[in-house]
VEXDREN-2710 file (C-alpha; in Angstrom, 1 decimal):
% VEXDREN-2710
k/r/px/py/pz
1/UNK/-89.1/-58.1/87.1
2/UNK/-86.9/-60.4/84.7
3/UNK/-83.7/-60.1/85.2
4/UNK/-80.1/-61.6/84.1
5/UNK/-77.3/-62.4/86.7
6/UNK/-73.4/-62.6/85.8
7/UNK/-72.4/-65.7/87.6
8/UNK/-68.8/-65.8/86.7
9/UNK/-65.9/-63.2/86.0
10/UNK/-65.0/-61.3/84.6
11/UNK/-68.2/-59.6/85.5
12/UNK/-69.3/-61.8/88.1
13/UNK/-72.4/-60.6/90.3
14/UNK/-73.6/-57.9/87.8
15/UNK/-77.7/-57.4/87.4
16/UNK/-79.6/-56.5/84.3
17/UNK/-83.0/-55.9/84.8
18/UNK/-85.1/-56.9/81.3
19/UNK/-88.1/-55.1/79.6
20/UNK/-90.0/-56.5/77.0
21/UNK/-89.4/-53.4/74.8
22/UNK/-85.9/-53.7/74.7
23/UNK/-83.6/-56.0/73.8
24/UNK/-80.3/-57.6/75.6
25/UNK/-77.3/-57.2/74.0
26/UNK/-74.4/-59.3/75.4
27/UNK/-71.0/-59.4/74.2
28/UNK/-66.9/-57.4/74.8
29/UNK/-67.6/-54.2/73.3
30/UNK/-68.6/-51.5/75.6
31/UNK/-71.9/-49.9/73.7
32/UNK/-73.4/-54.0/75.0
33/UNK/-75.8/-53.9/77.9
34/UNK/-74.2/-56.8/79.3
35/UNK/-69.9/-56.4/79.3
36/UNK/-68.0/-59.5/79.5
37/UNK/-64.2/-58.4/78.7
38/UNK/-63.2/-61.9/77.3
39/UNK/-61.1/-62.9/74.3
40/UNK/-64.0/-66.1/74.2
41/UNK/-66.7/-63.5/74.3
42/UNK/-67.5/-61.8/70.6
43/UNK/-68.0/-58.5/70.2
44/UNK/-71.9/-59.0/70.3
45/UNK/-71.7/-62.6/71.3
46/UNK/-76.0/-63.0/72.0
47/UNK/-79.1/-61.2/72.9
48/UNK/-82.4/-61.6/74.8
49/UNK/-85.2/-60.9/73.3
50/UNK/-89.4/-60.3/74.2
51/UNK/-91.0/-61.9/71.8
52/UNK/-94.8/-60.7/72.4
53/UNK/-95.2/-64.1/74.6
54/UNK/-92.0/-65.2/76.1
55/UNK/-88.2/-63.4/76.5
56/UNK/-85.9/-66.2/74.3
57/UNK/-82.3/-66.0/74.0
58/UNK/-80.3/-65.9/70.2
59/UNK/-76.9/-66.2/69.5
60/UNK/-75.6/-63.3/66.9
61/UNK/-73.3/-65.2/64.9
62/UNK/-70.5/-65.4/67.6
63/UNK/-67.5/-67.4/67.3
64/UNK/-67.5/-69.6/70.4
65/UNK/-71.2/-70.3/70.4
66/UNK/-73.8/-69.5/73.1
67/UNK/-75.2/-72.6/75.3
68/UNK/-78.7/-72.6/77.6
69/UNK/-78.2/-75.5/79.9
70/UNK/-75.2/-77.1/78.4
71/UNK/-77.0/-77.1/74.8
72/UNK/-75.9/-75.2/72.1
73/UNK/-78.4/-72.3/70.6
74/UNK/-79.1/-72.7/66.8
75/UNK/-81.9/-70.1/67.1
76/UNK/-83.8/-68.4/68.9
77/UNK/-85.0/-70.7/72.1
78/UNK/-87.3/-69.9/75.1
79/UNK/-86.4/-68.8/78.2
80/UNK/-87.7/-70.5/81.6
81/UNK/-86.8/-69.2/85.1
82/UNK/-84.0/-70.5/86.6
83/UNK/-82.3/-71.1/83.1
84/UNK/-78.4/-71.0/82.4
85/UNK/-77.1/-69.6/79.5
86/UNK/-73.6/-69.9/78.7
87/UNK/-72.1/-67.0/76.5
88/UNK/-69.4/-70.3/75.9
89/UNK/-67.3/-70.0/79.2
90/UNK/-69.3/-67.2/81.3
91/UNK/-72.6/-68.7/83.0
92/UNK/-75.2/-66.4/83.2
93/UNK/-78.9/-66.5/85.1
94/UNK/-82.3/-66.0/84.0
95/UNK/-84.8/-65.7/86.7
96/UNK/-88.0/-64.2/86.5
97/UNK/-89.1/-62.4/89.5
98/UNK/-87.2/-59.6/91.4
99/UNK/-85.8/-61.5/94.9
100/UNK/-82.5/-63.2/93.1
101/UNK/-81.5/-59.7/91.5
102/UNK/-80.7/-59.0/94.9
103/UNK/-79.1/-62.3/96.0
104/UNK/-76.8/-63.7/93.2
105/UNK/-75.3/-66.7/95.4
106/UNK/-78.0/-69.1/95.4
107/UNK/-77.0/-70.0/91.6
108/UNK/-74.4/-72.4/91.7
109/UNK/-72.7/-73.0/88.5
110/UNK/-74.6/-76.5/88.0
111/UNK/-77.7/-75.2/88.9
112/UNK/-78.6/-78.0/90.8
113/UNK/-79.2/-76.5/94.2
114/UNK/-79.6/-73.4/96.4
115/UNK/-76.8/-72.4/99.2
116/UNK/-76.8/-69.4/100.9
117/UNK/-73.5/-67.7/101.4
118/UNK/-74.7/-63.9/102.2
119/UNK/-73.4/-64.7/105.9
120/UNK/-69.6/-65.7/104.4
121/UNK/-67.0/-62.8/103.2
122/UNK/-66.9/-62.1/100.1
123/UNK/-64.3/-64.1/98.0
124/UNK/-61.2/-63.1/95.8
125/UNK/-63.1/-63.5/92.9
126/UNK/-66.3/-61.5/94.2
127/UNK/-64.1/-59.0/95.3
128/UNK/-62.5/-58.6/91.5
129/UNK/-66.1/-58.8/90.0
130/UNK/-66.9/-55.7/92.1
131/UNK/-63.9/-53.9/91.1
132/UNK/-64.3/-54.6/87.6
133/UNK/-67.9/-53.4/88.2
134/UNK/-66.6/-50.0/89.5
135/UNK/-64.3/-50.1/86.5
136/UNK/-67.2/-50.9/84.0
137/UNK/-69.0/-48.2/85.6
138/UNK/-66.2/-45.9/85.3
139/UNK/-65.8/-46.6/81.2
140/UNK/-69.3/-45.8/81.2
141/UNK/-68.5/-42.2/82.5
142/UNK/-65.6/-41.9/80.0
143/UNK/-68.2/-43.1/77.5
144/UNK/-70.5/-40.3/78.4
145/UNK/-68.5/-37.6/79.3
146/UNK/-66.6/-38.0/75.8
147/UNK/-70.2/-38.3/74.1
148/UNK/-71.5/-35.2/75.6
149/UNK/-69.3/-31.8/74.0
150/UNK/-67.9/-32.1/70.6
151/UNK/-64.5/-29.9/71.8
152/UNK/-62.9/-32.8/73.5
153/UNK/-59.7/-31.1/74.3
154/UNK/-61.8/-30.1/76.8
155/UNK/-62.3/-33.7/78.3
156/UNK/-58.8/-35.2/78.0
157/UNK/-58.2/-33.5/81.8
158/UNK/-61.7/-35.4/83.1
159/UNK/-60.7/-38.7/81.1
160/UNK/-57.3/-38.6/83.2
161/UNK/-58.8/-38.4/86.2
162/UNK/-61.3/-41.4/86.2
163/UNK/-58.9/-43.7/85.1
164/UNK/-57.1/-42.5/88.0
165/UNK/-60.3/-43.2/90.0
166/UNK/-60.0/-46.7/87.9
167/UNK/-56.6/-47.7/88.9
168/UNK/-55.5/-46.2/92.3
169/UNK/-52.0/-47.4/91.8
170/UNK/-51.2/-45.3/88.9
171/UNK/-48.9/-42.1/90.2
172/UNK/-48.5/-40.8/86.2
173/UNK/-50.9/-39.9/83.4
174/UNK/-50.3/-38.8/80.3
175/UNK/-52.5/-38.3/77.2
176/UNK/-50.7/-37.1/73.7
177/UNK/-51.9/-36.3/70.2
178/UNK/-50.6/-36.7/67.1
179/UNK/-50.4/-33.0/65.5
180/UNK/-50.3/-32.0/61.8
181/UNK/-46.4/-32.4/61.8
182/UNK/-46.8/-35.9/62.9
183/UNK/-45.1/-34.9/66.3
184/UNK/-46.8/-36.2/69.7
185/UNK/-48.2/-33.4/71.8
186/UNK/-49.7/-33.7/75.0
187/UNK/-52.9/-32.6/76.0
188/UNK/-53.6/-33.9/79.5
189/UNK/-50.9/-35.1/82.3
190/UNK/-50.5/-35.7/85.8
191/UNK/-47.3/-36.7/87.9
192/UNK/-48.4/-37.5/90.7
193/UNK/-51.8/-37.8/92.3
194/UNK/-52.6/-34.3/93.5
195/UNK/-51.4/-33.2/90.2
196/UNK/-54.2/-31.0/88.1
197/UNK/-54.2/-33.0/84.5
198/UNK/-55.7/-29.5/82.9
199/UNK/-51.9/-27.6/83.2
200/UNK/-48.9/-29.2/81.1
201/UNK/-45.9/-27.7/83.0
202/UNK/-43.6/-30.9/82.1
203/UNK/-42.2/-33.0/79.5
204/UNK/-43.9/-36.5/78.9
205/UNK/-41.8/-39.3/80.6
206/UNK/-43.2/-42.1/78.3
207/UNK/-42.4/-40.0/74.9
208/UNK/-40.3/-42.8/73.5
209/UNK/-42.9/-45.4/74.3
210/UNK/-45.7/-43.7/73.0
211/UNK/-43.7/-42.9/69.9
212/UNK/-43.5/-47.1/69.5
213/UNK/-47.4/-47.2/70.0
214/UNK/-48.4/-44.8/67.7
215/UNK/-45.8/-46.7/64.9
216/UNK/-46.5/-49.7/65.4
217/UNK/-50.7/-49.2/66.3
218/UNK/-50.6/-52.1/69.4
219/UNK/-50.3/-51.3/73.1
220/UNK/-47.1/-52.4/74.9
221/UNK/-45.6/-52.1/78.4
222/UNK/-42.3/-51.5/80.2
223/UNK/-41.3/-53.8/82.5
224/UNK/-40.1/-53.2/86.1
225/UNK/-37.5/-55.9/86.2
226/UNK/-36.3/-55.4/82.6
227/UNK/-37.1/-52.4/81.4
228/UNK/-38.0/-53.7/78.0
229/UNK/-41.1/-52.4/76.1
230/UNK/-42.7/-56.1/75.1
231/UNK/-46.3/-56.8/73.9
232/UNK/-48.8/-56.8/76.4
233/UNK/-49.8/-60.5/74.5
234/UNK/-46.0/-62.1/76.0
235/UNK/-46.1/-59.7/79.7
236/UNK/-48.8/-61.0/82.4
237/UNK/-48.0/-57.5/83.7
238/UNK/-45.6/-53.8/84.0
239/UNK/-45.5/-50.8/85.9
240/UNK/-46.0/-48.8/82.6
241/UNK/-48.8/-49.1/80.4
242/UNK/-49.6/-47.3/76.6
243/UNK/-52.1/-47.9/74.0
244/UNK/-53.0/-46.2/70.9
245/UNK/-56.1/-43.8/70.7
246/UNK/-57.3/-45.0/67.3
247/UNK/-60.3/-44.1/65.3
248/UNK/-62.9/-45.4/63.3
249/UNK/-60.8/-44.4/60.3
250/UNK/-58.2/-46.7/61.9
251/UNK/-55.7/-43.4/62.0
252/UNK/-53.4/-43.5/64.8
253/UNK/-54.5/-40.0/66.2
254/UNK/-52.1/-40.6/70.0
255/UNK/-51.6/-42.7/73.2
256/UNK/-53.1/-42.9/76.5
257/UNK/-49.9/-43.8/79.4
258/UNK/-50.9/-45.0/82.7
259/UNK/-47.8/-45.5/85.3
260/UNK/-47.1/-47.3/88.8
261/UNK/-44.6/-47.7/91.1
262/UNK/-46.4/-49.9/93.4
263/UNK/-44.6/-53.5/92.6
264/UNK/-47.5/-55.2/93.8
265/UNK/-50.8/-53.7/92.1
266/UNK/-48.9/-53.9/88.6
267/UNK/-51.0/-53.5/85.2
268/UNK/-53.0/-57.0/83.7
269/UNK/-53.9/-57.7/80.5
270/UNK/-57.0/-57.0/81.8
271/UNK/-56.5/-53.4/82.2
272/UNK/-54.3/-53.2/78.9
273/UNK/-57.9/-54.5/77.4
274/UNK/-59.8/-52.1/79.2
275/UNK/-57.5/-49.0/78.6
276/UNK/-57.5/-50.1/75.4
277/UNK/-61.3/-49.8/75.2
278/UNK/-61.0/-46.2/76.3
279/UNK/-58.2/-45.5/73.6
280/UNK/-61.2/-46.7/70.8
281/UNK/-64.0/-44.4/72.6
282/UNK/-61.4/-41.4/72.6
283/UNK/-60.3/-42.3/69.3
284/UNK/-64.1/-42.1/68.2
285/UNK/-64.7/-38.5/70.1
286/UNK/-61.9/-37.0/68.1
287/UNK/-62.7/-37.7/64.7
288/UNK/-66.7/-37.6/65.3
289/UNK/-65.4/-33.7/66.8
290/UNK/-63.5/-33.5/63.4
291/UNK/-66.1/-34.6/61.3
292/UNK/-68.7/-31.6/63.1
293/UNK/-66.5/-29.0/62.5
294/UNK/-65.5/-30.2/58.9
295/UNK/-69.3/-30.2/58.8
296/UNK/-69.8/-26.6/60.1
297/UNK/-66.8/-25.0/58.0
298/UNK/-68.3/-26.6/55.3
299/UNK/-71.7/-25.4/56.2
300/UNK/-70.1/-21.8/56.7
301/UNK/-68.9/-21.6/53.6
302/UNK/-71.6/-22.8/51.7
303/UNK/-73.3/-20.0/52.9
304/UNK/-71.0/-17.4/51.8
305/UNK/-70.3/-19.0/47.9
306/UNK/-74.8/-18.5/48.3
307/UNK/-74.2/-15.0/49.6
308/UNK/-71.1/-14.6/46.3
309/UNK/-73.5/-15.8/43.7
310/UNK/-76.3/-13.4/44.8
311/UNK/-73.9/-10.5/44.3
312/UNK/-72.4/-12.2/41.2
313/UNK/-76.2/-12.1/39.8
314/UNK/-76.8/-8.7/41.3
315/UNK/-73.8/-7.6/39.1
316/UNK/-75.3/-9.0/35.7
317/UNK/-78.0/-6.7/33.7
318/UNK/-81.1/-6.7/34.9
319/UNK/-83.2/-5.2/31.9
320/UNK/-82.5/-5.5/28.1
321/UNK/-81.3/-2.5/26.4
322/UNK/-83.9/-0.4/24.9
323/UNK/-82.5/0.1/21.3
324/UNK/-85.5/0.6/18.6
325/UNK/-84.6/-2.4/16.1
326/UNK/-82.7/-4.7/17.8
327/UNK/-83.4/-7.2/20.2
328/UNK/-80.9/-8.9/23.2
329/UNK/-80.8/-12.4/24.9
330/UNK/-78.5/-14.3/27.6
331/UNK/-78.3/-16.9/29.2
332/UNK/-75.3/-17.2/32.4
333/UNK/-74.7/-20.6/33.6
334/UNK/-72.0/-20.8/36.5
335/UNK/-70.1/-24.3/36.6
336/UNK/-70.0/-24.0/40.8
337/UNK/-72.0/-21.4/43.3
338/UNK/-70.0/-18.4/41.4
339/UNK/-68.1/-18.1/38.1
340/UNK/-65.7/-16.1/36.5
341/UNK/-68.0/-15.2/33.3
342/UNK/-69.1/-11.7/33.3
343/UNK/-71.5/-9.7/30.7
344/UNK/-73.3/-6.2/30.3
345/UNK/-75.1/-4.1/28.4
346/UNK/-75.2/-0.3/28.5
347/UNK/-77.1/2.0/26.9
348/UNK/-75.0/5.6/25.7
349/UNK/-76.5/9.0/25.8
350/UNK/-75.8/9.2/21.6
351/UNK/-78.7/6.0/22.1
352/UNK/-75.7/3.7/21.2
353/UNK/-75.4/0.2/23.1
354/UNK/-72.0/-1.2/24.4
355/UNK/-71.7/-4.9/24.9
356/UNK/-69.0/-6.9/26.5
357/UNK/-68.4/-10.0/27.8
358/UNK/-65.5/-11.3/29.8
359/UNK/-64.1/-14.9/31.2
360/UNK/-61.3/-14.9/33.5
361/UNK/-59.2/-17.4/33.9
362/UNK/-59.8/-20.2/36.3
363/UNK/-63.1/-20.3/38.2
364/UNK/-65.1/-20.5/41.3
365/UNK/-64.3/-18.0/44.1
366/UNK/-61.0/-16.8/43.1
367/UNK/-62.6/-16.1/39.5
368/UNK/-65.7/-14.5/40.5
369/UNK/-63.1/-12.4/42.9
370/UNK/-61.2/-11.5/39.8
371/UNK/-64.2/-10.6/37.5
372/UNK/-65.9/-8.3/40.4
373/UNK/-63.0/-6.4/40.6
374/UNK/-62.9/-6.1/36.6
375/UNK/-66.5/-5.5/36.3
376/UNK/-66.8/-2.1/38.8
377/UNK/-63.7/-0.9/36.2
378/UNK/-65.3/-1.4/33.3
379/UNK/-67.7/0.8/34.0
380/UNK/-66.2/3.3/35.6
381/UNK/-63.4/3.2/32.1
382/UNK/-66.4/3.4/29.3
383/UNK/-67.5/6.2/31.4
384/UNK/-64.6/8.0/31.3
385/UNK/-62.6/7.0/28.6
386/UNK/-62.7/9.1/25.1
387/UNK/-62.1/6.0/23.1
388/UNK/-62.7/2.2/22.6
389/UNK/-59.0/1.8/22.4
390/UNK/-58.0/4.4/25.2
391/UNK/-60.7/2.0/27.5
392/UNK/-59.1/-1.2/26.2
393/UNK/-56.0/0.5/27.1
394/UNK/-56.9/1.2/30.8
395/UNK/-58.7/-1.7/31.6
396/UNK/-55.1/-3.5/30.5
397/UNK/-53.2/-1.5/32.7
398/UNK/-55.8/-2.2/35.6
399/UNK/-55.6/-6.0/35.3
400/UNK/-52.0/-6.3/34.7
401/UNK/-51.9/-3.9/38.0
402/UNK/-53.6/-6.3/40.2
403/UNK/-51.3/-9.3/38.9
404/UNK/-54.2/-12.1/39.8
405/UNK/-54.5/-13.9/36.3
406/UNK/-55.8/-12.6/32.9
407/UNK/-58.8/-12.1/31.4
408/UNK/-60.2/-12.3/27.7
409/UNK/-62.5/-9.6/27.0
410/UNK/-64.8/-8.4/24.0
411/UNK/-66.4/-5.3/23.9
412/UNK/-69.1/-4.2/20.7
413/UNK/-70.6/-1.2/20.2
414/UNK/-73.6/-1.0/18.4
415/UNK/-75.1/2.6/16.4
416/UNK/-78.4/1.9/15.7
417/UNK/-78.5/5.4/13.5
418/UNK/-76.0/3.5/11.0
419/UNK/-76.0/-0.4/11.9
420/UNK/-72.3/-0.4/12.4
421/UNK/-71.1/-3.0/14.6
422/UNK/-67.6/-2.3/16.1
423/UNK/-65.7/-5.1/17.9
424/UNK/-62.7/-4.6/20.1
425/UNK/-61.2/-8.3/20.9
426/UNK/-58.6/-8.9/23.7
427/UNK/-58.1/-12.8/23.5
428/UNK/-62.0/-13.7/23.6
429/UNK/-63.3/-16.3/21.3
430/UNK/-64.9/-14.1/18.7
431/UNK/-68.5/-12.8/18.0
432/UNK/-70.6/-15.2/15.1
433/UNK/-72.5/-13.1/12.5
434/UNK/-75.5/-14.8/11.4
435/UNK/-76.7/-13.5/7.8
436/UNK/-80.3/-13.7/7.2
437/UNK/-80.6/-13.3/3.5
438/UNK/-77.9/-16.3/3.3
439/UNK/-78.3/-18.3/6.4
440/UNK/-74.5/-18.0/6.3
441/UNK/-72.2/-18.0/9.3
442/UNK/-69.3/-15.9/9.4
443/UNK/-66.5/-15.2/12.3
444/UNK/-66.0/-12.0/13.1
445/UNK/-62.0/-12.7/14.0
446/UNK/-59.8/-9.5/13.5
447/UNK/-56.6/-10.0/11.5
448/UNK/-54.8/-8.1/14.2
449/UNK/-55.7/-10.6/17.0
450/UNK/-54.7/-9.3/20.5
451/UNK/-53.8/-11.2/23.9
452/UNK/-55.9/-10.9/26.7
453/UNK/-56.0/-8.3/28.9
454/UNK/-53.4/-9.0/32.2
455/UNK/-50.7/-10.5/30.1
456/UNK/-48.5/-7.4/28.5
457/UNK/-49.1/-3.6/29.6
458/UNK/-48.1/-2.9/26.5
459/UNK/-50.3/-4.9/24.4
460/UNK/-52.5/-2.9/21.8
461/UNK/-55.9/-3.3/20.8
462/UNK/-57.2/-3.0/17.5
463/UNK/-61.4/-2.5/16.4
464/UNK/-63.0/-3.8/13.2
465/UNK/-66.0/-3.0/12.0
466/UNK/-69.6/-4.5/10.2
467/UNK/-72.8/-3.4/8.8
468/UNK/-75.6/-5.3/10.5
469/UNK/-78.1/-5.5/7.8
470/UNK/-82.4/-6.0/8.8
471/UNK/-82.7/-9.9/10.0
472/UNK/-78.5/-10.1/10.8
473/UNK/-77.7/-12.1/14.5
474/UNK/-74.9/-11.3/16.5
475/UNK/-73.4/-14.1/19.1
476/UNK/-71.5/-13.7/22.1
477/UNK/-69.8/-16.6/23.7
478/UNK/-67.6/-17.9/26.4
479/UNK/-65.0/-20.8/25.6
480/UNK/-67.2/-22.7/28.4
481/UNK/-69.7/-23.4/25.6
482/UNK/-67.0/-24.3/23.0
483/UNK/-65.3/-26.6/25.1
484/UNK/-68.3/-28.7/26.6
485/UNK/-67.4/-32.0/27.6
486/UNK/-68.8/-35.2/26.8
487/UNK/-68.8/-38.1/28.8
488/UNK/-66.2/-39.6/25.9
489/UNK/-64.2/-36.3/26.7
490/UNK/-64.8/-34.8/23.3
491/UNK/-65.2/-31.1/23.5
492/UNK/-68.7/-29.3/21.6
493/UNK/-66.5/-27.6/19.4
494/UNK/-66.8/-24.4/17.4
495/UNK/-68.3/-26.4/14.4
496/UNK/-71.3/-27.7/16.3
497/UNK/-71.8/-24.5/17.3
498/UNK/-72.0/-22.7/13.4
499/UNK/-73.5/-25.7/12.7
500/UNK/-76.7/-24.8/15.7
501/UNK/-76.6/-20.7/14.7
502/UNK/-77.1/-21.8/10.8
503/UNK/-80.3/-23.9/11.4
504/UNK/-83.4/-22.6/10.9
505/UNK/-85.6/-20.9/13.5
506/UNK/-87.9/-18.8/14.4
507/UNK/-86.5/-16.4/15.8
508/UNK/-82.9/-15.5/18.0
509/UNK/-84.4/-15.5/21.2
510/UNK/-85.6/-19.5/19.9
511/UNK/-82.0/-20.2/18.4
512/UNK/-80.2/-19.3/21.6
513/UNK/-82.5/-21.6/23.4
514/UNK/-82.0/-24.6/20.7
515/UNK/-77.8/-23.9/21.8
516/UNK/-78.2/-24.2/25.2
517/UNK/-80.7/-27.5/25.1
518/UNK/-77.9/-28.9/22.9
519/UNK/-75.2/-28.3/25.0
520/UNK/-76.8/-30.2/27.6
521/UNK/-77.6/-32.9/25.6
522/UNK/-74.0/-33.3/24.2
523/UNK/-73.0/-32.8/27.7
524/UNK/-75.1/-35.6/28.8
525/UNK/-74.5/-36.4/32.6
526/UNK/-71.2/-35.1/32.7
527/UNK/-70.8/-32.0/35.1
528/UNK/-70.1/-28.7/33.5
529/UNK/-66.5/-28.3/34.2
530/UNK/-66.0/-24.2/33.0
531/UNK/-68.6/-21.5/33.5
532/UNK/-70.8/-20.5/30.2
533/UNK/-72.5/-17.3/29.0
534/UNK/-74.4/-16.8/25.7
535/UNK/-75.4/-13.5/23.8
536/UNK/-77.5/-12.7/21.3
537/UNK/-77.8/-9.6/19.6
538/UNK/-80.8/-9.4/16.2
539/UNK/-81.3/-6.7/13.6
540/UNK/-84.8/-6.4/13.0
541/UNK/-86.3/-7.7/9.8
542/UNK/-87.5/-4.9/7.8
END
């Protein structure tokens, strides 16, 4: 099988076995199939390819450049065995049958001959590929473990541990988190190396380094000799080692401290780089976590504003009241998944019809909370109450009780027996009486205008009355219709409105419709930024 074979540190001796269906990614981050932790390495420095014939090899834009047999790759080139490729400084073998995957020393770095050293001890520098092998092996278990549960608290205990497993001179482990305060709280330590990393029985010993790291976003050290925190860029090595666990968002979410006390394994920049590494994959398991359960609380509630507006809509009428000689229409249109516009119609046992139609202030949940509560009164008042006024008067008292907001409210009664309209207003904008023998427009605003209900207990309420005559049309409104917004900011105004009940149509149930379409068309693209609900209410013509 093809194959590629590391022939230098930092990853000296390491295999990869090629297939033409995948590609070969080499390069310093860790998601590469090929690793080389190297400041002259890019982050995904080249790749070998199958092309259908032949495997090539393509540099991917890197910075140093990517050589095969000393000359530098412009594009993609074919590959013969025994080739070198140089990712700039780090030699690397391509061999097309199975036997050198197994026997990496007959490459020299010139490529000019075959020796066999399988018989000699293995060098310094094999020796450190291997233990960076065991270490690249070990990220990869970070990598995976941190990839596989989205609760990651969970895993700061097992990330401890393997990079104990990674660096066998490390006595003290610590992993903190930044918490909504901004304060660094640990989540997994161990002093000492029989310590259990899952119990936090102590105080972090590295608090006042980590603190640096997470300020100033770069790993530093703490020098034996000096006891100084330097950058790891200036100190070849120290016995204590912390680096940021940053995100993709680039927050600083905590630190990840490593410490020795073994003078002669001390830290490299080497493992700075490599703990470093880990800090980014960590990083990346937190706010991926985040993200998922933003996602889910997100998903949650979505659900239950869905399960709000079908009892919202369950609390509108159902059915058109069933008065000989008149005719009703709506039309509800909620500005989020629930509103705080409310209407109903009830037929009385006299045969009379009340109306009413409420907005309370604000909207979305809290609204719709509001208006459910006001809703189950109102009915419960107009059943019980004597009086229009002595209902106005307790649904006052019940909103002003519940001290949640106010809410404007106007409630008609129409006798079919006499055609006499009577209004009751508490703050509402008021009904629009359409005249069919004029085509006039008239607002039915009382002289004694009231505020809405919630705002005094002591507020009264005052009714005036109309004649509906054969033809007349009665309109209901929320200000959500009035104060449509164009996408210049100009509001529909009550003008436009008069202006749309005046025109000539067909019918009411038509005219309510012609509103609505130009309301949207006024609106445009803009959102609707306030609830809106539209009544009509016709005489017949005789």
């Amino acid at each position: 099988m093809p194959g590629l074979v590391v022939l230098a540190p930092p990853a000296q001796g390491a295999c990869y076995s090629l297939t033409q269906q995948r590609d070969a990614v080499i390069g310093r981050e860790g998601f590469c199939d090929i690793v080389l932790m190297k400041r002259t390495v890019s982050r995904k420095h080249a790749r070998v390819f199958f092309d259908g014939r032949q495997y090539q090899v393509e540099d991917l834009g890197s910075a140093h450049g990517t050589f095969l047999n000393g000359r530098r790759v412009s594009k993609a080139t074919p590959l013969n065995d025994g080739d070198r490729i140089n990712i700039f400084d780090v030699p690397i073998a391509f061999c097309t049958t199975e036997a050198p995957l197994a026997d990496t020393s007959q490459f020299t770095l010139g490529m000019t001959q075959s020796v066999s050293m399988t018989s000699l001890p293995p060098t310094r520098t094999q020796t450190a590929a291997l233990g960076y092998s065991n270490r690249l092996h070990s990220l990869l278990e970070i990598t995976r473990r941190l990839g596989s549960s989205l609760n990651v608290e969970e895993l700061f205990p097992r990330v401890l541990d393997l990079l104990f497993d990674i660096f066998p001179q490390a006595d003290v482990g610590e992993i903190q988190l930044v918490d909504a305060t901004g304060t660094l709280t640990p989540v997994a330590m161990k002093h000492g190396r029989d310590d259990d990393s899952s119990i936090i029985t102590r105080v972090p010993i590295g608090n006042e380094l980590a603190k640096q790291v997470v300020i100033s976003g770069q790993p530093l050290v703490k020098s034996v000799e000096s006891g100084d925190e330097e950058s790891v860029l200036d100190v070849e090595g120290s016995n204590t080692l912390c680096v940021p666990i940053v995100g993709p968002s680039r927050a600083k979410l905590g630190t990840i401290l490593l410490e020795t006390d073994d003078d002669h394994r001390i830290f490299t920049d080497d493992d700075v780089e490599l703990i470093g590494t880990i800090g980014i994959l960590t990083g990346q398991a937190i706010e991926y976590a985040k993200a998922h359960t933003a996602v889910l609380r997100m998903d949650q509630t979505h659900r239950q504003l869905e399960t709000a507006r079908q009892i919202q809509i369950r609390m509108l009428p159902r059915q058109r009241p069933n008065l000989p000689g008149y005719f009703f229409e709506s039309h509800y249109e909620a500005a989020e998944s629930v509103g705080g516009d409310f209407y109903f119609w009830d037929s009385l046992p006299d045969g009379r019809v009340m109306i009413g139609i409420a907005d309370a202030c604000g909207k979305s949940l809290p609204a719709a909370l509001l208006m459910a509560q006001f809703a189950s009164e109102v009915r419960h008042c107009l059943a019980s109450a004597e009086t229009l006024k002595l209902a106005m008067h307790s649904l006052n008292q019940f909103v002003c009780g519940i001290d949640e907001g106010f809410i404007t409210f106007c409630l008609c009664l129409i006798d079919a027996n006499t055609n006499l309209l009577t209004v009751m207003n508490a703050g509402h904008p008021a009904p629009v009486l359409r005249h069919h023998d004029t085509g006039q427009v008239e607002s039915l605003a009382n002289s004694k205008s009231s505020f809405p209900l919630g705002i005094s207990s002591k507020e009264k309420f005052h009714p005036m009355h109309t004649l509906l005559r054969p033809g007349d049309e009665i309109y209901l409104m929320t200000d959500g219709l009035i104060e449509a917004m164009a996408p210049d900011n100009s509001l529909y105004g009550f003008s436009r409105l008069v202006g749309q009940i005046g025109a000539v149509q067909p019918s009411m149930f038509a005219r309510v419709a012609a509103i609505i379409a130009d309301v949207a068309d006024f609106r445009a693209t803009r959102r609707s930024s306030d609830d809106l609900c539209l009544l009509g209410i016709a005489r017949e013509v005789a």
